[in-house]
C-alpha beads as a LAMMPS data file, in Angstrom:
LAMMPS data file: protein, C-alpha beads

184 atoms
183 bonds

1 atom types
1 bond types

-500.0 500.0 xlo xhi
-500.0 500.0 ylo yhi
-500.0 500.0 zlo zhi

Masses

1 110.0

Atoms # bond

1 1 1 247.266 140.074 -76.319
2 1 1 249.849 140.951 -79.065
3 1 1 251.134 137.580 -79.308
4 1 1 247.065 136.109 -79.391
5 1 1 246.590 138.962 -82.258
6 1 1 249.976 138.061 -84.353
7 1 1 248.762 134.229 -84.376
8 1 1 245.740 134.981 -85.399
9 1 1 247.026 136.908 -88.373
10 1 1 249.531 134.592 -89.210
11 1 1 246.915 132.079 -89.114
12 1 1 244.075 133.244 -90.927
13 1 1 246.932 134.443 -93.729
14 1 1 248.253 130.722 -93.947
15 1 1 244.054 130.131 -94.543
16 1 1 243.842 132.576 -97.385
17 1 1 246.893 131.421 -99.307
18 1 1 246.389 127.654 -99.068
19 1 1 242.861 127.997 -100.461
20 1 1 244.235 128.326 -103.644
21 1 1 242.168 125.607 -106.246
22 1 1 244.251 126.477 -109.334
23 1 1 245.257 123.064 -109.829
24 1 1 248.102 122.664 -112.733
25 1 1 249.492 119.636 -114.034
26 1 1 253.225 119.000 -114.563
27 1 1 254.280 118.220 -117.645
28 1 1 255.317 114.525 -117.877
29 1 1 259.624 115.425 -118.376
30 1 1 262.363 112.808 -119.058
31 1 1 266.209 113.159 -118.624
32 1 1 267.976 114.867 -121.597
33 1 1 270.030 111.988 -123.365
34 1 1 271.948 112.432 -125.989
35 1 1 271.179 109.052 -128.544
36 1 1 274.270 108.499 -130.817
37 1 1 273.723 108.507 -134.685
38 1 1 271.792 104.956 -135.922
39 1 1 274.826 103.066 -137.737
40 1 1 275.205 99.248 -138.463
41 1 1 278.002 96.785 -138.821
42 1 1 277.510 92.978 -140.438
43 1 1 278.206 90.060 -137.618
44 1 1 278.398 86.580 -138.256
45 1 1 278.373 84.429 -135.503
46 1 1 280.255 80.810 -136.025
47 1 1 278.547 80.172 -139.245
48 1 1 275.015 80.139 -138.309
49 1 1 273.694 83.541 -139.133
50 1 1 274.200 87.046 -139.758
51 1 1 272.829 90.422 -138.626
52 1 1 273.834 93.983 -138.477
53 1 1 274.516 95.558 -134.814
54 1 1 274.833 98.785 -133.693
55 1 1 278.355 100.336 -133.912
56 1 1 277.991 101.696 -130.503
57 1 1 276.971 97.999 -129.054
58 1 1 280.094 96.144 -128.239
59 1 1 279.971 92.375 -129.035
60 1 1 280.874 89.814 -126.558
61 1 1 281.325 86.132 -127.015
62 1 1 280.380 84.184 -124.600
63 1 1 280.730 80.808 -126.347
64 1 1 279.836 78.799 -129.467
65 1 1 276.145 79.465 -128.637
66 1 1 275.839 82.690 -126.742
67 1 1 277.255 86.303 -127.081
68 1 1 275.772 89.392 -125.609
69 1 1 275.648 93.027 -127.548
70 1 1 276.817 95.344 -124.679
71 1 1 275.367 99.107 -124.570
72 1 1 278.097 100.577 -122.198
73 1 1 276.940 104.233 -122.508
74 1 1 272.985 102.848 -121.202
75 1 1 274.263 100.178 -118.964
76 1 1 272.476 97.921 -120.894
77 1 1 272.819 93.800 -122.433
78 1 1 271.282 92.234 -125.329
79 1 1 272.294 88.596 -124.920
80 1 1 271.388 86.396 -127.795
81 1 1 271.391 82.279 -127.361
82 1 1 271.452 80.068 -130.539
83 1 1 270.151 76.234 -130.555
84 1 1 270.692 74.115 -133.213
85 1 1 266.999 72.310 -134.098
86 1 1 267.045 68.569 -133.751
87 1 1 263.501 68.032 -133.994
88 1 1 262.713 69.928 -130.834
89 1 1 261.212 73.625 -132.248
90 1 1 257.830 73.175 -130.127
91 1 1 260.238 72.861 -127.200
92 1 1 261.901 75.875 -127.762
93 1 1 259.275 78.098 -128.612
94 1 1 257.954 76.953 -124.828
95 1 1 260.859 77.504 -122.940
96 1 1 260.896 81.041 -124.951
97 1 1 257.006 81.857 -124.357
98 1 1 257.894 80.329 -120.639
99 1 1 261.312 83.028 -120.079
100 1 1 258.968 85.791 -121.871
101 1 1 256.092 85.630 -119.020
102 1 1 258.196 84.728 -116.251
103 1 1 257.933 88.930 -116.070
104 1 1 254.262 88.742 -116.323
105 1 1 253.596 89.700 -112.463
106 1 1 255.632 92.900 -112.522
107 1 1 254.942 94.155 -116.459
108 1 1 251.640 96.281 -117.109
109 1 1 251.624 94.938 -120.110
110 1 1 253.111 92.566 -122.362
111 1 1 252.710 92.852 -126.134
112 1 1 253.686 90.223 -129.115
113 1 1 254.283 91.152 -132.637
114 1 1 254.759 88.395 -135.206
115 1 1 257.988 88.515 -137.653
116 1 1 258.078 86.630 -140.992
117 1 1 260.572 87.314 -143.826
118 1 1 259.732 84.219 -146.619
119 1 1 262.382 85.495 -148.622
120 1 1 265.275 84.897 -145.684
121 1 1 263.019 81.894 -144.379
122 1 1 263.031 83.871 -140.650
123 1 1 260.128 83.902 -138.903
124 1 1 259.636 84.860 -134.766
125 1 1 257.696 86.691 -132.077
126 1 1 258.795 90.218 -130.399
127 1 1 258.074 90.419 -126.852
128 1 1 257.706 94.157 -125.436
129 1 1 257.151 95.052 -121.904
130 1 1 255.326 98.051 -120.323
131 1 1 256.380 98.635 -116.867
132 1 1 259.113 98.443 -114.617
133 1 1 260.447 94.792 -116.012
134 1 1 263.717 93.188 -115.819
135 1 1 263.698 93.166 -119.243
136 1 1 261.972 95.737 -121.849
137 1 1 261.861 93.587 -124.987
138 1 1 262.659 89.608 -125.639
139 1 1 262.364 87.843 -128.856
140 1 1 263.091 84.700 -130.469
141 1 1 263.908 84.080 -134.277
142 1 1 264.444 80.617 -136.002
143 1 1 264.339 79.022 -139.683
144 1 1 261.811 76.333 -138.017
145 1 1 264.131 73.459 -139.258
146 1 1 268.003 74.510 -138.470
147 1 1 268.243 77.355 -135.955
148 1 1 266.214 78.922 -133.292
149 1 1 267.676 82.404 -131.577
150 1 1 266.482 83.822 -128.539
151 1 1 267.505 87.620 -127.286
152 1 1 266.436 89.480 -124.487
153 1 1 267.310 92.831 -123.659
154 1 1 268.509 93.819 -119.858
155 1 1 269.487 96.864 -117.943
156 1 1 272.009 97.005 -115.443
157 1 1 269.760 98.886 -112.790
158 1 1 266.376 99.138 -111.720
159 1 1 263.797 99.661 -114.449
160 1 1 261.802 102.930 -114.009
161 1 1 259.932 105.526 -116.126
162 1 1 262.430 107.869 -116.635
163 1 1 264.759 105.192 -118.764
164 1 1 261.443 105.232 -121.309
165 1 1 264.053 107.112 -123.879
166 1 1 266.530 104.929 -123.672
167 1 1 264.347 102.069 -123.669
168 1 1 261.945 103.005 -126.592
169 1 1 265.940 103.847 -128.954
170 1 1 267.230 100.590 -128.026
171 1 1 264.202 98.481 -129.210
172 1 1 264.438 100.298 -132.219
173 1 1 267.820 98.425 -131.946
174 1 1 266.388 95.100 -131.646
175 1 1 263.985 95.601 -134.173
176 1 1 266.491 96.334 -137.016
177 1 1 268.568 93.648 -135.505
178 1 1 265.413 91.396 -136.480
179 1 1 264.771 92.364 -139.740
180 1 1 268.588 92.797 -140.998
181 1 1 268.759 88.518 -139.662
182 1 1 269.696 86.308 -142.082
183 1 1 270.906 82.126 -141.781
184 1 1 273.826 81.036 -143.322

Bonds

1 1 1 2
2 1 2 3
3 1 3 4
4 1 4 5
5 1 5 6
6 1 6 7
7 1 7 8
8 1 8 9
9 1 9 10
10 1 10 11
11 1 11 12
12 1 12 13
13 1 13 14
14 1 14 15
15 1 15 16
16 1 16 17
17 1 17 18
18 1 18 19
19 1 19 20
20 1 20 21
21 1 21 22
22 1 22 23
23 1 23 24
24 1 24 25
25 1 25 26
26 1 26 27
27 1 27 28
28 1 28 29
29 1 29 30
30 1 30 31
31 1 31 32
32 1 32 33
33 1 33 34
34 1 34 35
35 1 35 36
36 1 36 37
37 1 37 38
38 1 38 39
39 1 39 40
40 1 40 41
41 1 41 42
42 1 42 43
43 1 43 44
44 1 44 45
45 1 45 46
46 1 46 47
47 1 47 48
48 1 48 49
49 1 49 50
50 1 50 51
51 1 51 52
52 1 52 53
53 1 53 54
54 1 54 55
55 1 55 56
56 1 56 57
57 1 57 58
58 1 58 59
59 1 59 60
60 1 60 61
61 1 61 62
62 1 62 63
63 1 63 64
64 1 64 65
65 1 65 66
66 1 66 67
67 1 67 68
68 1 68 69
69 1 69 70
70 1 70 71
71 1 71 72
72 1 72 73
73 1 73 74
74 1 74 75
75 1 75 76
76 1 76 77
77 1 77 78
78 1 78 79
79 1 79 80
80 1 80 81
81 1 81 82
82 1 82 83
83 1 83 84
84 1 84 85
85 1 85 86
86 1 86 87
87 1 87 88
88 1 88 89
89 1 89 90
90 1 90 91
91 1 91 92
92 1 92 93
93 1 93 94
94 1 94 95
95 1 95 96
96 1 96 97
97 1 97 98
98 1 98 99
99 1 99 100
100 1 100 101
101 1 101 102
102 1 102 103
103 1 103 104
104 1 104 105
105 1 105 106
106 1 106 107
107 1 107 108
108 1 108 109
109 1 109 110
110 1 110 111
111 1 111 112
112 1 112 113
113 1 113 114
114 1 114 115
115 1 115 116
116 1 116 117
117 1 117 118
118 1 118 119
119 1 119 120
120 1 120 121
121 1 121 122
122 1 122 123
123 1 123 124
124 1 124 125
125 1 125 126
126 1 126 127
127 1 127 128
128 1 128 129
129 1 129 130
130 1 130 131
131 1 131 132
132 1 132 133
133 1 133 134
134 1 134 135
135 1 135 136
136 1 136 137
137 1 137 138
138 1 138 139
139 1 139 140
140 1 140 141
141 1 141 142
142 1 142 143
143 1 143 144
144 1 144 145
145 1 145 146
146 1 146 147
147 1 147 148
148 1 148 149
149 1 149 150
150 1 150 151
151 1 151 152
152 1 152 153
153 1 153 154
154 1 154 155
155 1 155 156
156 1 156 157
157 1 157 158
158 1 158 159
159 1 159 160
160 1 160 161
161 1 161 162
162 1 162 163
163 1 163 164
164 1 164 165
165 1 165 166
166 1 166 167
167 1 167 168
168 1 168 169
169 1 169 170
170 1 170 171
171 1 171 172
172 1 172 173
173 1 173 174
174 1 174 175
175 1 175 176
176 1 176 177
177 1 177 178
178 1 178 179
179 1 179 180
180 1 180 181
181 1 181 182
182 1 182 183
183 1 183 184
């Protein structure tokens, strides 16, 4: 009879607590980073163009028409591709607009922002990505008679909310990269 009684305390006291409605949300909370200071070096790559890069991005050349800007400390790549226009800008602007919704399956959302500079005679389209996408932002630049550029930015691990920081710092990245461009 003791045992019946002490289960039937315990139980009605698990009752009690667990009817509890207070219902609080969690904040939404992000790993602390710490972002290095926003500083800029000129590049010039074989000729064809200069831009400013981040001075904590390491630049690797690949070859005379690809390089990549390396983010060791956020495991991240921003490779760049250059093509010399023979006639063939329609073609490239495809192939770009193709790569750019290859993610279009996995991405919540994918936004495009038009870039024109006149004075500098560069004109493009930013790419950015909501969700958990291979890549975060893409873009393509180009004179529209001489040179077309295509970046895209990559992380070296699986894309997921809490990388928002990092993500939303280095596309402020990419677009200073874009607007410092220039052709030579």
């Amino acid at each position: 009879m003791k045992n019946k009684s002490f289960f039937l305390f315990t139980l009605l006291f698990f009752f009690i607590n667990c009817s509890n409605n207070n219902y609080s949300p969690v904040p939404r909370a992000y790993f602390k980073f710490h972002f290095p200071e926003k500083q800029y070096e000129k590049v010039n790559f074989e000729d064809n163009f200069l831009f400013e890069k981040p001075l904590y991005s390491h630049f690797n050349y690949i070859d005379k028409r690809s390089f990549d800007l390396e983010f060791k400390k956020f495991n991240a790549i921003l490779h760049f591709s250059y093509y010399p226009l023979q006639n063939n800008l329609s073609e490239h602007i495809n192939y770009s607009d193709y790569l750019a919704y290859q993610h279009d399956f996995v991405a919540d959302a994918i936004s495009e922002k038009i870039y024109t500079n006149n004075q500098k005679k560069v004109y493009g389209l930013l790419y950015n990505y909501d969700g958990a996408t291979a890549t975060s932002t893409q873009f393509y630049l180009t004179d529209s008679i001489n040179h077309f550029v295509r970046g895209a930015l990559y992380f070296n691990f699986e894309v997921t909310d809490s990388i928002d920081p990092i993500n939303k710092f280095l596309h402020e990245d990419v677009r200073y990269i874009i607007e410092s461009f220039d052709w030579k």
